[in-house]
N, C-alpha and C positions, 0 to 999 in steps of 0.2 A: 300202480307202479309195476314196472317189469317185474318177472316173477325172480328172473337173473339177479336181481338184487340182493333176494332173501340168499343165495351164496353167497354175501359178501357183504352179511350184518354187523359182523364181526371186526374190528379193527384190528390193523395186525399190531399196532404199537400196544393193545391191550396183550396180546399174546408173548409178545416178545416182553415184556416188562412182567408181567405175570408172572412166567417160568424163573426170572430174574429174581423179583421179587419173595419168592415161595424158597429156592433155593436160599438165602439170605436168610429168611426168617426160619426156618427149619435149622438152618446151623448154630445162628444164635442160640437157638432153644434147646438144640441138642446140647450145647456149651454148657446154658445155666443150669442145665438137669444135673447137670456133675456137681453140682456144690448145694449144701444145703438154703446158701444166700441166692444161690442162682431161683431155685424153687420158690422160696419166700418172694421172690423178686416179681417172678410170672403169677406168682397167687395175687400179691398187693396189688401190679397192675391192671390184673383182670377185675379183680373184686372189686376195686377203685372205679373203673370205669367204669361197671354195669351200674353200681350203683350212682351213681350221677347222673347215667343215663336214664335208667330206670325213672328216677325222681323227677328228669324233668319231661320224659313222655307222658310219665301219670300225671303231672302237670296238664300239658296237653289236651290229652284224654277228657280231663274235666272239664277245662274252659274254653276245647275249642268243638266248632261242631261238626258236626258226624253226618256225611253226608249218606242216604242211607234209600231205601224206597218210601219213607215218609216225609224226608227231608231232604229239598232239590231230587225228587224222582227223576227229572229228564236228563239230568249229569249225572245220576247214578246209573243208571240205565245205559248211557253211552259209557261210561268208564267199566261198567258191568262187562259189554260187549266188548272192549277192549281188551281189555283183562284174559277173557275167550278166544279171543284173536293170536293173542301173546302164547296162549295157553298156559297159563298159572295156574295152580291146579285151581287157589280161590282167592275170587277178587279182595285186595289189599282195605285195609279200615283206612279209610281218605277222612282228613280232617281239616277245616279251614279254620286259620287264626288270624287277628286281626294283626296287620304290619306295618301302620304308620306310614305308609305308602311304598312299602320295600317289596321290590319284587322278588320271591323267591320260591322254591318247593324243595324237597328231601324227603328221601326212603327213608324204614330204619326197622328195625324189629323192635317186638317189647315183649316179652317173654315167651318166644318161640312164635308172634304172630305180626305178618309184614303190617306196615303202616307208613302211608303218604301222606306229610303236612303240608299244604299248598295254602301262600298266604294270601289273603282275602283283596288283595292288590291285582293278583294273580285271577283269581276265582271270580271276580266283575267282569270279565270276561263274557263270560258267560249271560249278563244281563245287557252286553255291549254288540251282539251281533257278531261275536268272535270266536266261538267256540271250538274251532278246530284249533286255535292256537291255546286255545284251554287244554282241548285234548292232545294235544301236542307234550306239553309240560307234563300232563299227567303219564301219558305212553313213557316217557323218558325215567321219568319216575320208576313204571311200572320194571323198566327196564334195567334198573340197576337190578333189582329182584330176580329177576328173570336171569337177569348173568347170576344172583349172589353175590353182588360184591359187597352189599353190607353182612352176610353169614361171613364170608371168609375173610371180614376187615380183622377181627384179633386173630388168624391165622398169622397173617401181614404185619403185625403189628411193630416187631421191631425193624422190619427194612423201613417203615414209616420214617424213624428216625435216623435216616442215612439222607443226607444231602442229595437232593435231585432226584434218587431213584424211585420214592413212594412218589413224588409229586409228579415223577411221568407216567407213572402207572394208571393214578388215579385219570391223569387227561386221556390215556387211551380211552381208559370207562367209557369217560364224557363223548370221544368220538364214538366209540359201539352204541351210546343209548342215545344218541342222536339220531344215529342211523335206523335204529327199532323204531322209534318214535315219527320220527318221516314215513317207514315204509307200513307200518299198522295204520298211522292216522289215513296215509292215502289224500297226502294237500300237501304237493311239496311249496306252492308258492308261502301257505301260512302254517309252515313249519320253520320257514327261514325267516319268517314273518314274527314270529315268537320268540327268536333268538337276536332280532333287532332289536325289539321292544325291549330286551334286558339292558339295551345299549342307551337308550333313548326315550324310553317309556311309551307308554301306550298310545297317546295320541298321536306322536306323532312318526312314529314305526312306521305306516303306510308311505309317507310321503320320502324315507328315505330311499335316497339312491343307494342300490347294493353293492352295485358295481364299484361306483367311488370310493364306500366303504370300503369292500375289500381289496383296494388298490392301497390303503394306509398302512397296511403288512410292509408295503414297500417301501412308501414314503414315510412311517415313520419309524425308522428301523436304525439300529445302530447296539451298542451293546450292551446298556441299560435295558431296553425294550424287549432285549432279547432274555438277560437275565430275571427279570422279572416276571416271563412269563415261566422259564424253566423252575422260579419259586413256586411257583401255584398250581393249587390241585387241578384248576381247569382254562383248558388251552384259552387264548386270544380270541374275543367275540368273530371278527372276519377270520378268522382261523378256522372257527367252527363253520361261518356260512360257506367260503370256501371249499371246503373238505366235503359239505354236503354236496357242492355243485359239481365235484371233479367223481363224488361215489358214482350217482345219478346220471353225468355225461363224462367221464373223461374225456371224451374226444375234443370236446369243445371248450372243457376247462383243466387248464393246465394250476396243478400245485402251486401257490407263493411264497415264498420262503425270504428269510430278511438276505441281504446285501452279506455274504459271509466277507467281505472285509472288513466291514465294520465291526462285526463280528468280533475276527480274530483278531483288529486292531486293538478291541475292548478288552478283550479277555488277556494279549502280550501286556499290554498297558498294567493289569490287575495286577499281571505277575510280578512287572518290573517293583508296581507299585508296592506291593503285598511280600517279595521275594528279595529281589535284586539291592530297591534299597539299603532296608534294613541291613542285609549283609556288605552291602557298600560301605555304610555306619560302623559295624563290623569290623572290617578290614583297615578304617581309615585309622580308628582307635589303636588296634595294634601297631599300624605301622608309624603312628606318631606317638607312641608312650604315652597315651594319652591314662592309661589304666595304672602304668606306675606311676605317675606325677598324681593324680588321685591319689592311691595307695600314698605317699606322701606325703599329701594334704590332710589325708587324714590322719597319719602318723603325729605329726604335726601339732593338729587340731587336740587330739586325745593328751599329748604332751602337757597340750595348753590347758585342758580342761582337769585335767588327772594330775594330783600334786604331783613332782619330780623325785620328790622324796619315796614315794612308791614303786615308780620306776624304777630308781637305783635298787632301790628291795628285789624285786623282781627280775631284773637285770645279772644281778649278785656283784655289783660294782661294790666293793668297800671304800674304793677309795671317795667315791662321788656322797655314797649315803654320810660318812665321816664328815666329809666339808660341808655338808647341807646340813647338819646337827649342829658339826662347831657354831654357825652362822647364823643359828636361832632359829635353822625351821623346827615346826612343832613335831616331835618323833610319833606323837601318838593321832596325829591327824586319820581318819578314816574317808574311805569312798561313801559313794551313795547308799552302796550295800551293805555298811559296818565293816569294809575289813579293812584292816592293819597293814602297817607294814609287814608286821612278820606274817599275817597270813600270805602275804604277794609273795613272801622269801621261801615259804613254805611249799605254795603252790608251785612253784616252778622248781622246789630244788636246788635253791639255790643256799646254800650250807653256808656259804662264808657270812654272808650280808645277815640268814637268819642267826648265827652265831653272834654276831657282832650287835645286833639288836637286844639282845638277849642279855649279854654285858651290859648294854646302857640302862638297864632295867626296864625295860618293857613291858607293856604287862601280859605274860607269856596264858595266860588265862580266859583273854578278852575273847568275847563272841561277836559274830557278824548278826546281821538280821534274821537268821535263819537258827540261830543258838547255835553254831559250829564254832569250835576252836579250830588254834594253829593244829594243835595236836590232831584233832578230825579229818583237818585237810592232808597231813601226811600218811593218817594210816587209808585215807580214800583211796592215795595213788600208791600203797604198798611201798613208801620209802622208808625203808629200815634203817638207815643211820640216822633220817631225820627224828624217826620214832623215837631212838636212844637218844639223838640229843637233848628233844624235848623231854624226855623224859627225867634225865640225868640233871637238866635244870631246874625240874618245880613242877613240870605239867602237869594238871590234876586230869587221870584218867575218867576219874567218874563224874567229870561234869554231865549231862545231860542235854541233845539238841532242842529244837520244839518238836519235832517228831518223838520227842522222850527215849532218846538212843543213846549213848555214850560211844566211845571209841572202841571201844570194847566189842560192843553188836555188829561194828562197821566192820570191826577183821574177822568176826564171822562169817561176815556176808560175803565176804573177799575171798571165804578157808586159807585166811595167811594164820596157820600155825604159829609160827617164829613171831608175829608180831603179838597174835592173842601170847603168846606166852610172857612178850616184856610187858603186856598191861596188866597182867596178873600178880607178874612178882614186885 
């Protein structure tokens, strides 16, 4: 290939998202440095990761094999001299595992030492009269190494988790180690040959048409297609062939790019759908009381469900609590919680109703489910005449909650003086 090339190995959206990316993750990190939780945070997820990693390249290691000068010497040999070509300082530990028929390969380090697994779907290749598209997969391999981008992945690690910005970064890679990988092997036709067959498989990659293929950029574009690719760590298969044919000749191939109305039609759409609605819903509620006639309903509802006789307690209506007693409701009825009327007259302050409760003999003693008295619930909110009235009635200070607390510990915990002093005398 032209020597012209090797200036322009490099993609620039790996550059541009890099600087992006690095910026991001650097800030994060300066952030969580500040806090003890921030530190614990960057330790767990480092340590978390290597180890899982760790475990499953030692996996690996064991059961898959090592291609090596004793094993497959003519692919070691050629990935040897790749490796040289690239100039690494030394060729990477290639291992082939078996894949159920999945094509794949990936870099990785494992304790300071690179490592290329390429799956044995992959690696037949090589017994199929295909081997530049072997070495193909492997250059690209070699190539994420050669950038570093699996050393500086927990550099990265937290713009990773920022929507769209790692997953572009990561496609830049994809276009740089495509471009190593074409310009080392020296085949461009079974370079772009090896990036069909991810599409299509291996037999019958030859026979596809390229051009049609990356005519589908266009034809099948819209804003699904589009968002879909922006989720993923590596661009669009004709995206890739593309991108190699415009490095190679620009002049004769022009970038494809999807339909930007569709596009933006997809993305207004998202908003309306994602945005506009909801706040439509929003707006409609307000503007037709739809939140007060609820609030009603519920009022309502709770009326129905909560004796009335409570209410009035709570209310401090005398006059309502009096007609519901004359009329046989039961005075000592309780909620789901255990509490009384006089606890609801209590809670809210309300003097007249709990005074008048008080009169009908009540039992001014009684406990909710939690062992609280009336008495408890007034000295909680610091009300000092409820305190004296309860008190002036019969309430026993030294009951005790389930927490084993009396009212007494409560006006401690409050520092109302005035009150610890009336549960004393």
């Amino acid at each position: 290939m032209d020597s012209t090339l090797r200036n322009r190995l490099v993609h620039s959206k790996e550059t541009l998202y890099f600087a992006l990316t690095i910026i991001v993750s650097i800030t994060a990190y300066i952030f969580l440095l500040f806090s003890f939780i921030g530190i614990a945070i960057i330790a767990a997820i480092i340590l978390f990761s290597y180890f899982f990693h760790a475990l499953s390249m030692a996996s690996i290691r064991r059961n898959g094999i090592r291609i090596s000068e004793k094993q497959f010497p003519d692919i070691y040999q050629k990935a040897q001299g790749l490796a040289s070509d690239m100039e690494l300082v030394k060729i990477p530990s290639i291992y082939v595992l078996e894949s159920s028929g999945f094509l794949n390969a990936f870099a990785t380090r494992f304790f300071g030492k690179n490592m290329v697994v390429v799956y044995s779907e992959i690696f037949d290749l090589s017994e199929e009269g295909k081997e530049d598209q072997l070495l193909f997969v492997l250059a690209h391999e070699f190539a994420h190494l050669k950038r570093r981008h699996v050393l500086v992945h927990f550099l990265l690690l937290p713009a990773m988790f920022i929507p769209f910005l790692g997953e572009a970064y990561l496609r830049g890679c994809e276009y740089t180690c495509d471009r190593y990988a074409a310009f080392y092997v020296n085949h461009f036709e079974a370079s772009k040959q090896a990036l069909t067959m991810l599409a299509i498989g291996k037999k019958l990659a030859p026979k596809v048409n390229e051009e049609a293929f990356i005519d589908q950029i266009n034809e099948e574009s819209g804003f699904f297609a589009w968002l879909s690719e922006k989720l993923s760590s590596h661009p669009d298969l004709p995206k890739r062939l593309n991108a190699l044919d415009y490095w190679v000749d620009p002049e004769h191939h022009h970038l494809r790019k999807e339909k930007r109305s569709r596009v933006l039609m997809g993305v207004f759409g998202m908003i309306v759908i994602g945005i506009m609605i909801p706040a439509g819903i929003v707006y409609a509620i307000y503007k037709t009381d739809v939140l007060e006639s609820v609030g009603e309903l519920v009022n309502e509802e709770y009326l129905e469900t909560e004796n009335t006789l409570l209410a009035a307690a709570e209310d401090n209506d005398v006059a309502l609590l009096q007609d519901l007693i004359d009329n046989g409701e039961d005075m000592f009825i309780t909620d789901d919680m255990g509490s009384t009327a006089l606890h609801y007259a209590v809670d809210m302050s309300s003097y007249d109703t709990a005074a008048y409760l008080i009169e009908k003999n009540i039992d001014i003693n009684a406990q909710d489910e939690y062992g609280s008295t009336a008495l408890m619930y007034a000295v909680y909110n610091d009300d000092i005449d409820m305190v004296k009235l309860l008190l002036e009635k019969g309430a026993d200070p030294t009951i005790k909650d389930d927490a084993n607390e009396t009212a007494a510990d409560s006006a401690s915990y409050n520092d109302n003086q005035e009150i610890q002093d009336l549960l004393e005398n």
